[in-house]
N, C-alpha and C positions, 0 to 999 in steps of 0.2 A: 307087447300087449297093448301097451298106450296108441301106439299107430293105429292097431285094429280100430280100434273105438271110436278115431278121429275118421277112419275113410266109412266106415261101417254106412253113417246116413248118406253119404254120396252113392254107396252102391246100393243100397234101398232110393232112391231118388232116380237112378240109371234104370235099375229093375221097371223101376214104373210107368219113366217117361217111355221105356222098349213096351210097355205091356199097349199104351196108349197108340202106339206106334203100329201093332200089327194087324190089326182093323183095316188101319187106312192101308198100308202095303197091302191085308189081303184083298182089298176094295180095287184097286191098279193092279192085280194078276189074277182074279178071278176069272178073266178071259185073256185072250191074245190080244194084244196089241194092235193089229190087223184088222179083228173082229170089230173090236172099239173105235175104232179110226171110222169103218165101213158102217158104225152104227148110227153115226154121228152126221147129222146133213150141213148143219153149216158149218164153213171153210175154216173160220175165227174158234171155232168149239173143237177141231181139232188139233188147230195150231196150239193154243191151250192146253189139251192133253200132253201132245208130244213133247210141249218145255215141261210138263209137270214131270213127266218119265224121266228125260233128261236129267233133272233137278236133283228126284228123287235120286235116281241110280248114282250120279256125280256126287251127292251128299252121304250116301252109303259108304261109298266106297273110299271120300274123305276120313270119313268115322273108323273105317276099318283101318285105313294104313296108318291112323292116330293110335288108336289099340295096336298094332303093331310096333308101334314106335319108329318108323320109317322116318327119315330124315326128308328127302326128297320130295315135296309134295307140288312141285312147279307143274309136272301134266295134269295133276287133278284140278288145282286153281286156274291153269288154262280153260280146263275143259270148262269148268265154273264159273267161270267169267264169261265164255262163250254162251252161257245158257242164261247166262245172265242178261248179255246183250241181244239176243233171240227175245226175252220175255220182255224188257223194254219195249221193242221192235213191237211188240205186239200191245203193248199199253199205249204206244205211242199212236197209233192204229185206232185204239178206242178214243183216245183223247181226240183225234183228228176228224172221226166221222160223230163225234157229238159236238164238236164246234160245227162243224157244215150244219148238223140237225138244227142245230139254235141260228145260226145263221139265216137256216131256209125260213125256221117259223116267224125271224125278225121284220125277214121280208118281206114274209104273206100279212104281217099284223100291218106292214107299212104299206102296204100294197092296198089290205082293208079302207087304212084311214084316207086312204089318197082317193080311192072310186070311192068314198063314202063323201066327201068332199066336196067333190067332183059333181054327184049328183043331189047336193043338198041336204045331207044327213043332217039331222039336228044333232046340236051336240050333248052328251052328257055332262060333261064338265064344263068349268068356266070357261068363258071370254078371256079372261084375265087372270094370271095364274095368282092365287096367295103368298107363294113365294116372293114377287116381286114388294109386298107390302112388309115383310117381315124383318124386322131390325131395325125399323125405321124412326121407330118413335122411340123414346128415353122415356122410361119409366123410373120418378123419384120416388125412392124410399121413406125418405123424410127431408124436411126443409133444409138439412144440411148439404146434403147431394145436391139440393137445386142451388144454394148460394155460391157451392165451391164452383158448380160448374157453370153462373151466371160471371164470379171473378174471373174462370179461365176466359170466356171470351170477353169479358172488356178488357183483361189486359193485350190477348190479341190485337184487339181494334188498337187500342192504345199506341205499341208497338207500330203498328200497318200505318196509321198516321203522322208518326214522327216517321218513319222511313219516307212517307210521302211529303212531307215537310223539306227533309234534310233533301233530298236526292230528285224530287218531283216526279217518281216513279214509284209505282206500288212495287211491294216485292210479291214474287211467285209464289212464295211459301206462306203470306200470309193470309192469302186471296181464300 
Protein backbone atom coordinates (compact mmCIF):
# COMPACT_ATOMS: atom_id res chain seq x y z
CA UNK A 1 0.00 0.00 0.00
CA UNK A 2 3.13 2.43 0.78
CA UNK A 3 4.19 1.98 -2.99
CA UNK A 4 0.75 2.91 -4.27
CA UNK A 5 1.19 6.27 -2.56
CA UNK A 6 4.71 6.92 -3.68
CA UNK A 7 3.95 6.18 -7.66
CA UNK A 8 0.24 7.70 -7.29
CA UNK A 9 1.76 11.61 -7.99
CA UNK A 10 3.91 10.29 -10.92
CA UNK A 11 0.78 8.88 -12.51
CA UNK A 12 -1.31 11.98 -11.98
CA UNK A 13 1.71 14.01 -13.55
CA UNK A 14 1.85 11.33 -16.69
CA UNK A 15 -2.20 11.66 -16.75
CA UNK A 16 -1.52 15.34 -17.37
CA UNK A 17 1.62 15.87 -19.17
CA UNK A 18 -0.76 12.99 -21.94
CA UNK A 19 -3.88 15.33 -21.53
CA UNK A 20 -1.42 18.29 -22.58
CA UNK A 21 -0.10 16.07 -25.29
CA UNK A 22 -3.31 15.33 -27.36
CA UNK A 23 -4.14 18.87 -28.59
CA UNK A 24 -0.87 19.13 -30.28
CA UNK A 25 -0.97 15.27 -31.70
CA UNK A 26 -4.56 16.14 -32.68
CA UNK A 27 -3.13 19.55 -34.30
CA UNK A 28 -0.45 16.91 -36.63
CA UNK A 29 -3.33 14.44 -37.81
CA UNK A 30 -6.27 16.61 -38.15
CA UNK A 31 -5.27 16.32 -41.93
CA UNK A 32 -3.01 14.11 -44.02
CA UNK A 33 0.21 14.64 -44.14
CA UNK A 34 0.10 15.07 -47.85
CA UNK A 35 -2.51 17.71 -47.62
CA UNK A 36 -0.17 19.69 -45.17
CA UNK A 37 2.93 19.34 -47.12
CA UNK A 38 0.65 20.58 -50.40
CA UNK A 39 -0.60 23.35 -48.16
CA UNK A 40 2.53 24.74 -47.33
CA UNK A 41 4.47 26.94 -50.15
CA UNK A 42 7.65 27.50 -48.86
CA UNK A 43 10.25 24.58 -49.06
CA UNK A 44 11.95 25.43 -45.38
CA UNK A 45 8.12 25.25 -43.75
CA UNK A 46 7.85 21.81 -44.92
CA UNK A 47 11.12 20.52 -44.15
CA UNK A 48 9.94 21.57 -40.63
CA UNK A 49 6.90 19.84 -40.69
CA UNK A 50 8.21 16.57 -41.78
CA UNK A 51 11.24 16.56 -38.93
CA UNK A 52 8.38 17.49 -36.49
CA UNK A 53 6.22 14.11 -37.69
CA UNK A 54 9.39 12.26 -37.74
CA UNK A 55 10.26 13.44 -34.06
CA UNK A 56 6.94 13.05 -33.04
CA UNK A 57 6.30 9.51 -34.14
CA UNK A 58 10.18 8.41 -33.16
CA UNK A 59 9.34 9.91 -29.57
CA UNK A 60 5.95 7.98 -29.44
CA UNK A 61 7.17 5.11 -30.18
CA UNK A 62 10.34 5.38 -27.82
CA UNK A 63 7.63 6.03 -25.03
CA UNK A 64 5.90 3.09 -25.82
CA UNK A 65 8.47 0.39 -25.98
CA UNK A 66 9.73 2.17 -22.52
CA UNK A 67 6.12 1.16 -21.17
CA UNK A 68 6.71 -2.04 -22.43
CA UNK A 69 9.75 -2.57 -20.92
CA UNK A 70 11.63 -3.60 -24.03
CA UNK A 71 15.28 -3.86 -23.72
CA UNK A 72 16.35 -3.21 -27.13
CA UNK A 73 15.93 0.43 -28.05
CA UNK A 74 19.20 0.89 -30.60
CA UNK A 75 16.40 1.26 -33.93
CA UNK A 76 14.52 3.71 -32.23
CA UNK A 77 17.74 5.90 -31.01
CA UNK A 78 18.95 5.27 -34.50
CA UNK A 79 15.87 6.48 -35.94
CA UNK A 80 16.31 9.51 -33.33
CA UNK A 81 19.33 10.60 -34.00
CA UNK A 82 18.54 10.47 -37.56
CA UNK A 83 15.84 13.00 -37.00
CA UNK A 84 17.87 14.70 -35.06
CA UNK A 85 20.60 15.36 -37.52
CA UNK A 86 17.77 16.27 -40.39
CA UNK A 87 16.49 19.00 -37.79
CA UNK A 88 20.15 20.51 -37.30
CA UNK A 89 20.53 20.29 -41.13
CA UNK A 90 17.86 22.51 -41.14
CA UNK A 91 18.87 24.96 -38.28
CA UNK A 92 21.88 25.02 -39.88
CA UNK A 93 20.25 26.28 -43.14
CA UNK A 94 18.63 29.12 -41.10
CA UNK A 95 21.79 30.14 -39.28
CA UNK A 96 23.43 30.14 -42.90
CA UNK A 97 20.90 32.35 -44.89
CA UNK A 98 20.91 34.94 -41.81
CA UNK A 99 24.61 35.33 -41.77
CA UNK A 100 24.42 35.93 -45.83
CA UNK A 101 21.27 38.51 -44.87
CA UNK A 102 23.66 40.51 -42.43
CA UNK A 103 26.33 40.02 -44.62
CA UNK A 104 24.43 41.61 -47.64
CA UNK A 105 22.96 44.64 -45.33
CA UNK A 106 26.82 45.09 -44.06
CA UNK A 107 27.61 45.73 -47.58
CA UNK A 108 24.94 47.86 -48.69
CA UNK A 109 25.49 50.12 -45.27
CA UNK A 110 29.34 50.05 -46.58
CA UNK A 111 28.66 50.42 -50.04
CA UNK A 112 26.18 53.68 -48.58
CA UNK A 113 29.19 55.23 -46.75
CA UNK A 114 31.71 54.72 -49.70
CA UNK A 115 29.16 56.63 -52.66
CA UNK A 116 28.46 58.95 -49.80
CA UNK A 117 32.03 59.72 -49.52
CA UNK A 118 32.55 59.72 -52.69
CA UNK A 119 30.23 62.44 -53.58
CA UNK A 120 30.84 64.64 -50.64
CA UNK A 121 28.38 63.81 -48.06
CA UNK A 122 28.76 65.67 -44.88
CA UNK A 123 29.31 63.90 -42.18
CA UNK A 124 27.17 63.20 -39.10
CA UNK A 125 29.77 62.28 -36.73
CA UNK A 126 33.18 63.30 -35.83
CA UNK A 127 36.33 63.89 -37.75
CA UNK A 128 37.92 62.45 -34.94
CA UNK A 129 36.59 59.69 -32.99
CA UNK A 130 36.22 59.99 -28.78
CA UNK A 131 37.59 56.98 -28.51
CA UNK A 132 40.97 57.89 -29.44
CA UNK A 133 40.85 60.65 -26.30
CA UNK A 134 39.70 58.14 -23.65
CA UNK A 135 42.09 56.72 -21.09
CA UNK A 136 44.30 59.23 -21.63
CA UNK A 137 44.32 61.58 -18.92
CA UNK A 138 44.82 60.25 -15.01
CA UNK A 139 42.41 61.57 -12.93
CA UNK A 140 43.67 62.23 -9.06
CA UNK A 141 41.44 61.32 -6.35
CA UNK A 142 43.33 63.06 -3.80
CA UNK A 143 46.83 64.44 -3.21
CA UNK A 144 47.96 61.08 -2.20
CA UNK A 145 47.41 59.32 -5.68
CA UNK A 146 49.37 62.23 -7.18
CA UNK A 147 52.52 61.96 -4.87
CA UNK A 148 52.61 58.17 -5.04
CA UNK A 149 52.50 58.43 -8.68
CA UNK A 150 54.86 61.61 -8.94
CA UNK A 151 57.59 59.08 -6.67
CA UNK A 152 56.93 56.13 -9.32
CA UNK A 153 58.25 58.25 -11.95
CA UNK A 154 61.31 59.94 -10.50
CA UNK A 155 62.42 56.79 -9.28
CA UNK A 156 62.06 55.63 -13.00
CA UNK A 157 64.10 58.47 -14.05
CA UNK A 158 66.35 57.72 -11.31
CA UNK A 159 67.00 54.28 -12.23
CA UNK A 160 67.20 55.26 -16.39
CA UNK A 161 70.03 57.55 -15.38
CA UNK A 162 72.36 55.31 -13.47
CA UNK A 163 71.68 52.70 -16.21
CA UNK A 164 72.97 55.58 -18.44
CA UNK A 165 75.76 56.45 -16.26
CA UNK A 166 76.99 52.79 -15.57
CA UNK A 167 76.69 51.36 -19.16
CA UNK A 168 76.24 54.78 -21.48
CA UNK A 169 73.06 53.21 -22.92
CA UNK A 170 69.62 53.92 -21.97
CA UNK A 171 67.81 50.75 -21.16
CA UNK A 172 64.53 49.75 -23.42
CA UNK A 173 62.37 49.26 -20.49
CA UNK A 174 62.94 52.43 -18.96
CA UNK A 175 62.29 54.74 -21.99
Amino acid sequence: MEHINKIKPFIVHLNRQLKDLEPEIKKLTNQPLDDQLLSLTDEKERLKLSNKYAYVLSSLLFVYMKVLNVKDMTPIMAELSRVKSYMDKVKQLDLNQSEKESAAQEQQERAKTIIGSALGEIRSDAAISKVHFLGKHTKFENKRDQDELAKKVMSRLKQANKTKESTGKVSKRNK
